[in-house]
C-alpha positions as CSV (number, residue, x, y, z in Angstrom):
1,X,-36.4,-92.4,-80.4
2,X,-34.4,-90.8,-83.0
3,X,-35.6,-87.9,-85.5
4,X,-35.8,-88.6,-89.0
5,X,-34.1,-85.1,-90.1
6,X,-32.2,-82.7,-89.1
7,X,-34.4,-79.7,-88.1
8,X,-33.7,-76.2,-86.4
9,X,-36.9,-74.6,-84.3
10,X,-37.8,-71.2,-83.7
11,X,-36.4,-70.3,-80.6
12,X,-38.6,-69.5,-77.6
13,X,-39.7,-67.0,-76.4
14,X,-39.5,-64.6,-79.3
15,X,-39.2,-62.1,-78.8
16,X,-37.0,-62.9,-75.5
17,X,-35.1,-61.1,-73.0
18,X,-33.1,-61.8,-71.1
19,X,-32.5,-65.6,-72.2
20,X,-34.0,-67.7,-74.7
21,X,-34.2,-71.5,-75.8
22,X,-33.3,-73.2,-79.1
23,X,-34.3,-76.9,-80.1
24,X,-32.5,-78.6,-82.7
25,X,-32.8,-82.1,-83.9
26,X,-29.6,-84.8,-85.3
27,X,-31.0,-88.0,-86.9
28,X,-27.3,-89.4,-86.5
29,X,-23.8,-88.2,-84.8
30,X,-22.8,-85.4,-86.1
31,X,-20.6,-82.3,-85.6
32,X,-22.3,-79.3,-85.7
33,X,-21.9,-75.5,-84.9
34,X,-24.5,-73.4,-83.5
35,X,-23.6,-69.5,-84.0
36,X,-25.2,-66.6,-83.5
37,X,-25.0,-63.4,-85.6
38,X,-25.6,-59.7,-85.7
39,X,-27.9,-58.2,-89.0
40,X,-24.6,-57.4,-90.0
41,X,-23.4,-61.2,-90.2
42,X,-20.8,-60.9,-87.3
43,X,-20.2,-63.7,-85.4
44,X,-22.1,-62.7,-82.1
45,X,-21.7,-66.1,-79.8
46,X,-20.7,-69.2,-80.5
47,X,-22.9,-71.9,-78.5
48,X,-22.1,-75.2,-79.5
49,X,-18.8,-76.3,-81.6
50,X,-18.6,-80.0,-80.8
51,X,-19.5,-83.4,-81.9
52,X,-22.6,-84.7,-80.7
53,X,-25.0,-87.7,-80.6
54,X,-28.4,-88.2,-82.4
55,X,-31.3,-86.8,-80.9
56,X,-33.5,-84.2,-79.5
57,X,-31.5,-81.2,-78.2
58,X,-32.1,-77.7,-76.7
59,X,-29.5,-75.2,-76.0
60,X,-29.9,-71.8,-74.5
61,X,-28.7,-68.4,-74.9
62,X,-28.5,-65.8,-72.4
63,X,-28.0,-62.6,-74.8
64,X,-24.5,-62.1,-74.5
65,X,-21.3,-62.2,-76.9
66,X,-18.4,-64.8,-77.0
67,X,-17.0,-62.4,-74.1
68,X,-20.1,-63.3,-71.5
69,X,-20.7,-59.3,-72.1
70,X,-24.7,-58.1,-73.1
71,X,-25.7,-57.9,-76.9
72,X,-27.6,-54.7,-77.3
73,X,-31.4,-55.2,-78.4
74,X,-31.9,-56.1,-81.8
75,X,-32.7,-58.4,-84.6
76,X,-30.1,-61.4,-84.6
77,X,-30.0,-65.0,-86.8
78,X,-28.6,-68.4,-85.4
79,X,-27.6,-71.0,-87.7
80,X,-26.8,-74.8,-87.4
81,X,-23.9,-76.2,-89.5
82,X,-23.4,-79.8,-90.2
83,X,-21.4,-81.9,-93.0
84,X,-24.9,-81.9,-94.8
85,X,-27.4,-79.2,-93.1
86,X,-27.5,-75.7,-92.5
87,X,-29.9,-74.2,-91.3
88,X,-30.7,-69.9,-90.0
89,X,-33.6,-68.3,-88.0
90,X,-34.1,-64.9,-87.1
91,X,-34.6,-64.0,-83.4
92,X,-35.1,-60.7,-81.5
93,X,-33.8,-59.4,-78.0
94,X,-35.6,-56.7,-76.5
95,X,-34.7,-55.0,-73.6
């Protein structure tokens, strides 16, 4: 089956520590981004940058920057990007 729209989930758990787990949805092939940013809009971890087919996807994130280092507790917001959606969330790592 194939989703009818492009959607963006809370992630879960949420709060989380140390990883958590986002579900996204692509009615059709599509590149998208999937980024992760500090409350101060700084790009925090990028986690997918790539073309990919329609469907149901899930993608996880382990709490660490785009240098595999740990991201310091806090309040952070993920966003999808594609030609025609966009999409942010607000998530928060505990610790």
């Amino acid at each position: 089956m194939i989703p009818s729209a492009f959607t963006l989930y809370q992630n879960f758990p949420n709060p989380f520590n140390p990883e958590t787990t986002l579900n996204y949805d692509l009615p059709e092939d599509s590149f998208i981004n999937i980024t992760v940013f500090d409350i101060l809009g700084n790009v925090v971890r990028d986690l997918v940058n790539a073309e990919q087919s329609s469907g149901y996807k899930t993608i996880r994130w382990d709490g660490t920057d785009n240098l595999r280092k740990p991201v310091p507790a806090g309040l952070y917001l993920y966003s999808i990007t594609t030609k025609n959606f966009r999409k942010t969330k607000k998530m928060i790592l505990i610790k």
